[in-house]
Structure formats: structure tokens, C-alpha cells
N, C-alpha and C positions, 0 to 999 in steps of 0.2 A: 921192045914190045909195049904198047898203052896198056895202062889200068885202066880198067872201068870198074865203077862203084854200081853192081846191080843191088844194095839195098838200101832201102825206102827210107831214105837220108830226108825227105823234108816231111814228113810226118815225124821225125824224130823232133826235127828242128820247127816245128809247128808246135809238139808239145814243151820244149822246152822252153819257146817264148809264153804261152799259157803260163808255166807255171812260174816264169817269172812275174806274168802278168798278174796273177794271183798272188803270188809275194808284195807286190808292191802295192797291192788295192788293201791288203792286210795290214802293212803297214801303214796306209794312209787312214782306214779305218782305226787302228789303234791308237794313232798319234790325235786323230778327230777326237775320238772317246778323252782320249789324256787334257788335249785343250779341254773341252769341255767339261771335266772333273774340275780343272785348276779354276775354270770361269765358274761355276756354281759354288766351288770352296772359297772363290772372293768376294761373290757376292753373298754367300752365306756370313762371311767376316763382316761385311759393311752394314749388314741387316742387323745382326746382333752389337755391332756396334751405334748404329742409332737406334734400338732399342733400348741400348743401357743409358744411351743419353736423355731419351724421351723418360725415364723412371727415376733419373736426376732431376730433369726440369721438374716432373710431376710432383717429387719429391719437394723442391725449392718452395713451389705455388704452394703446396700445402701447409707447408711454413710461414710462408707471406701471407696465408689469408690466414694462421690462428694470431698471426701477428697485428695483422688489419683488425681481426676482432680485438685485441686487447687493447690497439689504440682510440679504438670509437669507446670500448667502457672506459678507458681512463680520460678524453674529450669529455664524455658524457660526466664522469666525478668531476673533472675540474671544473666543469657547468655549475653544476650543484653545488661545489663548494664557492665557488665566485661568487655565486647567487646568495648564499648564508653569507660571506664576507661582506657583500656590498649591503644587505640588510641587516646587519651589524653595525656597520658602519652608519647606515642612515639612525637605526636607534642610538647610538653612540652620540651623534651628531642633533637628535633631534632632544636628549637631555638636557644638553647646555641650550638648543633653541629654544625650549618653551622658558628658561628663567630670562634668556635675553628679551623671547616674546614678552612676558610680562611686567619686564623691565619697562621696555617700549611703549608701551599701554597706557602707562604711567606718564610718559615723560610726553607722550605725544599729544595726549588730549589739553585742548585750549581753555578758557575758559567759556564757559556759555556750553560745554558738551556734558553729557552723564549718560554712562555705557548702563543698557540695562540685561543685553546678552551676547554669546558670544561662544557661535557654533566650528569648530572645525570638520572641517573633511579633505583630506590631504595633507595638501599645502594649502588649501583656499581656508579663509578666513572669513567669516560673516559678521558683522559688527551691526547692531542693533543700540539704538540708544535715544534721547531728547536732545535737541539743541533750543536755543533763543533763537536764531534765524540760520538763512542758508549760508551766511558769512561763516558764521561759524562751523559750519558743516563742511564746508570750500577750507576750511585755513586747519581742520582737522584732516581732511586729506592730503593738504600740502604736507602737515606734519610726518603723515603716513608715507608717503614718498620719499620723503626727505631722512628715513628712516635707515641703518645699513641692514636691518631684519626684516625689512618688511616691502613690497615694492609692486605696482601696479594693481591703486587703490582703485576701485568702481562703486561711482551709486547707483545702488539700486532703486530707491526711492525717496521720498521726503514728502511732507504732509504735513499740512496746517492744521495746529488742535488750538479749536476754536472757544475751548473750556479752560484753559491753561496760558494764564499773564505771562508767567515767569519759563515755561518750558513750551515753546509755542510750538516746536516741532519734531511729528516723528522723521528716523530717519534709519536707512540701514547701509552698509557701506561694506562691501566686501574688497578683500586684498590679498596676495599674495607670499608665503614664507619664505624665504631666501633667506642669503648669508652674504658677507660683506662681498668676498671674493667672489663668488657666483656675479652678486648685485654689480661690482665695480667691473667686472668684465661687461654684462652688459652694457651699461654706460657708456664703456670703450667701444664698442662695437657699435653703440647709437650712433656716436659721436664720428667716428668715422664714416658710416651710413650717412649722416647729413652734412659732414666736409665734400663726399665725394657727388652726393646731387646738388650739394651748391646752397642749403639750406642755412647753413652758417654752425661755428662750433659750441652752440649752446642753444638746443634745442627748446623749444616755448612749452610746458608742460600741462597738460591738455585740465589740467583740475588747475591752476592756479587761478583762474578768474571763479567768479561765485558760481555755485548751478544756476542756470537759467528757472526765470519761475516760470514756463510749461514744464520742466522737472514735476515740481509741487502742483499739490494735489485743489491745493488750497493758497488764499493770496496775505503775505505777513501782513499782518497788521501792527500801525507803531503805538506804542505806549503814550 
């Protein structure tokens, strides 16, 4: 004889797929929740970790710039003190130049010149004085030239005194203070300047002819 199953077999089997259905959306929801705790716990790790790197760097910079500042004030002293050494050195250097200078003075002037003063400012040198003509005023600048203390002599003026046989003229003559080495390097360098235009290796020195008399003021007269 057949069985027959008179009870309500697929509402059983209706709720049983439910609550499988349910199980497995709970799972999927849990497992969602899980991933997503581990992804905000890595990116909470990666956050804090370039935070602690950005408070290193911050750190670094702030050490770099007390460092930047200590090396501009010690620029700044070494300035300073450079500045006191090289002005040292020029007073150093400028004691032995004025006994040289007046050495010079000495040895340079011709006969027929008499120095009546004798103004510095700098290095420039202003020479006031009488000569008997402009020759001698011309062979006193060669002197001046010709000098290792002293070097690119200028006249300023010259003047015929018309009340005076023996000292007929005024005259004033500025020049320059140097030193041998200084002086011989220029030279070198002239001297290469006029091999390389073609002027020849001994340059014509612009004082060795007489002043011209439009210089003078007044015209010589001979004895």
C-alpha cells in the first residue's frame, strides 16, 4: 500500500531554506564587518606611521634651519674678521710704504724741482712744488714712474711765474702708491696687452716727452 505524506512538507522546507538564507547573509555580513575592521586597522597603521615620519622630518628642518642660522652668524664673523685682517694688513703694509714713500721723494726729484707740499688721500698722492722749466717737470715724472713705490704720475698743472729767474714755474703732479709687486704685475699685464694688439713689447710712456706748453699757463722764458 503507498504512503502519502499529508503534511505541509514545503513550508517546512521553505523555512528551512530562510534560515539557511539568513545564516549565510549573517555570515557575509560578519565577514564584511571583519574585512573592514582589518582595512581601517591598516590604514589607521599607515596613518600613524606617516605621522611619525612627517614629526621626524619636521624635527630634521628644525635642526637645519638653527643650523642655517649659526652658519650665516659665523659667514657674518668671518666677514668681519677678514675685514679687520685685510685692514691690518693694509696698516701693516702702509708703515714700511710711507718710509719707502719718502725714500722716493728723495731720490726722485731732479735737479731744477723743489717740492713745497704734499697732500695724501688714499693711495693718490698730490705733489706741489717749483721747477726751472717743464723739462724738468717731464724728467721729474719719468722719475716718478720709474719708481717701484709709486706709479701712474699726472699733471695737473703748470704755470709760468713771471717774477721768478731762478724757479719759473708753478707746478702740481699727482701719483699713485703701489708696491713693487703690485707695480711689476701691472707691467706684466701691460706688457702682454700691447704684445697681444700688436703695439710692441715696450710700451712708449705717455710722460716721457716734455708737457706740451698749452699745459702752461704761461710761455718760458729763457735766461
Amino acid at each position: 500500500m503507498a504512503k502519502i505524506n499529508l503534511l505541509p512538507w514545503r513550508d517546512e522546507l521553505r523555512k528551512q531554506r530562510q534560515r539557511e538564507f539568513y545564516v549565510m547573509l549573517a555570515g557575509a555580513a560578519v565577514a564584511a564587518v571583519f574585512v573592514v575592521f582589518i582595512w581601517w586597522y591598516w590604514m589607521g597603521m599607515r596613518l600613524e606611521n606617516q605621522d611619525s615620519r612627517n614629526a621626524y622630518m619636521k624635527e630634521q628642518i628644525h635642526q637645519l634651519d638653527g643650523k642655517l642660522v649659526e652658519i650665516k652668524q659665523l659667514e657674518t664673523t668671518k666677514s668681519k674678521l677678514l675685514a679687520r685682517k685685510e685692514i691690518i694688513e693694509k696698516l701693516q703694509a702702509s708703515r714700511s710704504q710711507m718710509v719707502h714713500l719718502f725714500d722716493e721723494l728723495v731720490k726722485t726729484i731732479p735737479d731744477g724741482v723743489r717740492l713745497l707740499s704734499m697732500k695724501q688721500n688714499g693711495d693718490s698722492l698730490t705733489l706741489d712744488g717749483l721747477a726751472q722749466s717743464n723739462a724738468s717737470v717731464a724728467t721729474y715724472m719719468r722719475n716718478l714712474d720709474a719708481s717701484p713705490w709709486l706709479t701712474h704720475s699726472d699733471l695737473v698743472m703748470t704755470e709760468a711765474k713771471k717774477n721768478d729767474k731762478r724757479d719759473r714755474f708753478d707746478f702740481g703732479v699727482t701719483v699713485k702708491l703701489t708696491n713693487p709687486d703690485e707695480k711689476a704685475k701691472e707691467q706684466e699685464k701691460a706688457a702682454k696687452a700691447a704684445a697681444a694688439s700688436g703695439l710692441g713689447a715696450k710700451p712708449v710712456s705717455a710722460h716721457a716727452a716734455t708737457p706740451p706748453a698749452a699745459e702752461s699757463s704761461g710761455k718760458e722764458v729763457k735766461p
